[in-house]
C-alpha positions as CSV (number, residue, x, y, z in Angstrom):
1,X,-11.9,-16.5,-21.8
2,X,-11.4,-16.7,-18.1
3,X,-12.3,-14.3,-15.0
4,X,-10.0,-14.4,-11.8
5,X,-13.6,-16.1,-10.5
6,X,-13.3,-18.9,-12.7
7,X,-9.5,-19.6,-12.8
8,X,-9.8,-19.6,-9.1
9,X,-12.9,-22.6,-9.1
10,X,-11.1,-24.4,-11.1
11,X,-7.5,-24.2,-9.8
12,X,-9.0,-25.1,-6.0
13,X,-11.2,-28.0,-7.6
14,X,-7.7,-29.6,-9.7
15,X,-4.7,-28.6,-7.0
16,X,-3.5,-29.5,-4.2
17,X,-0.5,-26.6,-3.9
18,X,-0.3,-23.2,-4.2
19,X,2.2,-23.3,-7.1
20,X,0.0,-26.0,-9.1
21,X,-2.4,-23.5,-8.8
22,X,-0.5,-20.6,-9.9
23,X,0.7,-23.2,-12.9
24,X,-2.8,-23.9,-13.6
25,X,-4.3,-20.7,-13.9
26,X,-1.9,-19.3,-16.0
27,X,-1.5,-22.1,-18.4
28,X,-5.0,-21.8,-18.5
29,X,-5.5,-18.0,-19.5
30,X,-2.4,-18.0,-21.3
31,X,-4.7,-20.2,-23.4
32,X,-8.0,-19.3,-23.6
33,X,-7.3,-15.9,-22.0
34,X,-8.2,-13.4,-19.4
35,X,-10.3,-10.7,-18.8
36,X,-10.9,-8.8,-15.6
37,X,-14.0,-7.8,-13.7
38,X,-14.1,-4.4,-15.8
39,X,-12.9,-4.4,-19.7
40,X,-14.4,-0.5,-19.8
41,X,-11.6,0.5,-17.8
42,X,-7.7,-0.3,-17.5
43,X,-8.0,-0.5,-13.9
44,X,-10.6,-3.2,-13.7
45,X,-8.8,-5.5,-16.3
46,X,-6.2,-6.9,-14.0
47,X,-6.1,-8.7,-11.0
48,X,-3.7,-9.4,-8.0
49,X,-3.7,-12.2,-5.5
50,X,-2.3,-14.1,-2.8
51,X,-2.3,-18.0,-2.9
52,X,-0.7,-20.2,-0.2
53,X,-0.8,-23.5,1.2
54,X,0.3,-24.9,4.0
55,X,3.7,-24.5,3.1
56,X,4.2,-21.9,0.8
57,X,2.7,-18.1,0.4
58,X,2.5,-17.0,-2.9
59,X,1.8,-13.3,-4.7
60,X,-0.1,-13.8,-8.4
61,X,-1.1,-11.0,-10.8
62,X,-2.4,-11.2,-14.4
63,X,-3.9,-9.2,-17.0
64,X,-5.2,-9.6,-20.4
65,X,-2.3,-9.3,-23.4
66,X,-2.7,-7.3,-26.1
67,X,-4.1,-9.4,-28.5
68,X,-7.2,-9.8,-26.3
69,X,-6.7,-13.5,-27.0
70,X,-4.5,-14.5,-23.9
71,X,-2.6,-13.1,-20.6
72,X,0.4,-11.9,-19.1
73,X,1.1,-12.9,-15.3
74,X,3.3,-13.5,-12.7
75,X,4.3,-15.0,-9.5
76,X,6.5,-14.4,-6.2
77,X,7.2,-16.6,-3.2
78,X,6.8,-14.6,-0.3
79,X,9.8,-16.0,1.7
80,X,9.1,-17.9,5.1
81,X,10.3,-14.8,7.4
82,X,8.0,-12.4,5.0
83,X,4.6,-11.0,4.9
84,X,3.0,-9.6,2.2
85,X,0.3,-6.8,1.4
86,X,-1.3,-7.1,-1.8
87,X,-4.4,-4.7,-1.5
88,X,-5.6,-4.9,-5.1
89,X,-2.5,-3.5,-6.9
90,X,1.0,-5.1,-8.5
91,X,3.3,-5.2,-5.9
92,X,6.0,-7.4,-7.9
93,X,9.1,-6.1,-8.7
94,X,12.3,-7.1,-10.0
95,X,11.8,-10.6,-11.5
96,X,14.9,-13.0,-11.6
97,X,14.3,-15.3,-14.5
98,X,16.6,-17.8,-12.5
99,X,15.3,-17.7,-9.6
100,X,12.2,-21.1,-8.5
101,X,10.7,-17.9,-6.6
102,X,9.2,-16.7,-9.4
103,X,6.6,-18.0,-11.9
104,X,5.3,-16.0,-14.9
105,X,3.9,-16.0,-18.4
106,X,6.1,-17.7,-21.9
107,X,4.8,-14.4,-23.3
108,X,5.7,-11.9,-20.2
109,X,8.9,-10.4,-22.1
110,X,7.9,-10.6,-25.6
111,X,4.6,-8.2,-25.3
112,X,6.8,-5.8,-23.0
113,X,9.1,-5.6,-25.8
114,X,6.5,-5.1,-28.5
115,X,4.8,-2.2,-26.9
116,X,8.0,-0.6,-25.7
117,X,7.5,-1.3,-22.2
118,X,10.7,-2.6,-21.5
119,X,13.8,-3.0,-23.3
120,X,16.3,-6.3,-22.3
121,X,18.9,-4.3,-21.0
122,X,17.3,-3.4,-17.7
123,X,16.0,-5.5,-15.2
124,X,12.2,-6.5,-15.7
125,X,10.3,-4.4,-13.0
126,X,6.5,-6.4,-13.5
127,X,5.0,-3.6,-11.7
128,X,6.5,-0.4,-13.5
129,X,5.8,-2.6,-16.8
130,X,2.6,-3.4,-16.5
131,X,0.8,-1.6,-13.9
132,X,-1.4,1.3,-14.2
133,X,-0.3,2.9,-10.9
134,X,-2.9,4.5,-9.2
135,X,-4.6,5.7,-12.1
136,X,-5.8,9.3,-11.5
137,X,-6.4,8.2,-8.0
138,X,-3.6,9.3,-6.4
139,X,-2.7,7.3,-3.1
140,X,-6.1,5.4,-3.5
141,X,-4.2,2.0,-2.8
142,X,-1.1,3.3,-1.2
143,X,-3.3,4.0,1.6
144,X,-5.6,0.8,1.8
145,X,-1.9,-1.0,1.6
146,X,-0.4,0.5,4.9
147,X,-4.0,0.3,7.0
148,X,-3.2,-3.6,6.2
């Protein structure tokens, strides 16, 4: 299994791009799998990043799945006129399957389906799907967002 720590070493040792990063570390976790800095507590079992380049900005988040044995994740270009916050929380919304903006996990749909998270006639919202929120700490990162 891999940490954020680890997925990172790796991806800056074997990439030269942001997206062959993102590529990497999720074909790696998807793999071998994921665990974040904190398996006591939902909170601490995800992670959220930004990756760029020279030429591209990038938003990645991941988790464990629910088998324990691999991860869920998924990516967003943050366009050229765009900024982007991401201050330890999912920020990704809407994901447009069709769309070489976004990246994500073969399994992303599948284990929203089977844990009735989401059901394929609505749009896939990664955040309201697989984010905690602020998880009984109510503006916690709302407010460490907008000091940004």
């Amino acid at each position: 299994m891999f940490s954020i720590n680890e997925l990172g070493h790796i991806a800056l040792e074997r990439t030269k791009t942001a997206r062959d990063a993102i590529r990497l570390m999720g074909e790696l976790s998807e793999m071998y799998g994921f665990y974040g800095a904190d398996e006591t507590d939902y909170e601490g079992t995800s992670e959220s990043l930004l990756i760029a380049d020279k030429n591209e900005a990038w938003v990645f988040h991941i988790l464990g799945d629910d088998t324990g044995a691999g991860s869920i994740w998924a990516a967003q270009r943050v366009p050229d006129d765009h900024f982007a916050a991401v201050t330890n929380v999912f920020i990704i919304r809407d994901i447009d399957f069709d769309s070489e903006d976004f990246m994500y996990s073969k399994n992303i749909k599948e284990v929203a389906i089977r844990n009735n998270l989401w059901n394929d006639d609505e749009p896939f919202d990664f955040t309201s799907i697989y984010s905690a929120g602020e998880g009984g700490h109510k503006y916690y990162n709302g407010r460490r967002m907008w000091m940004a």
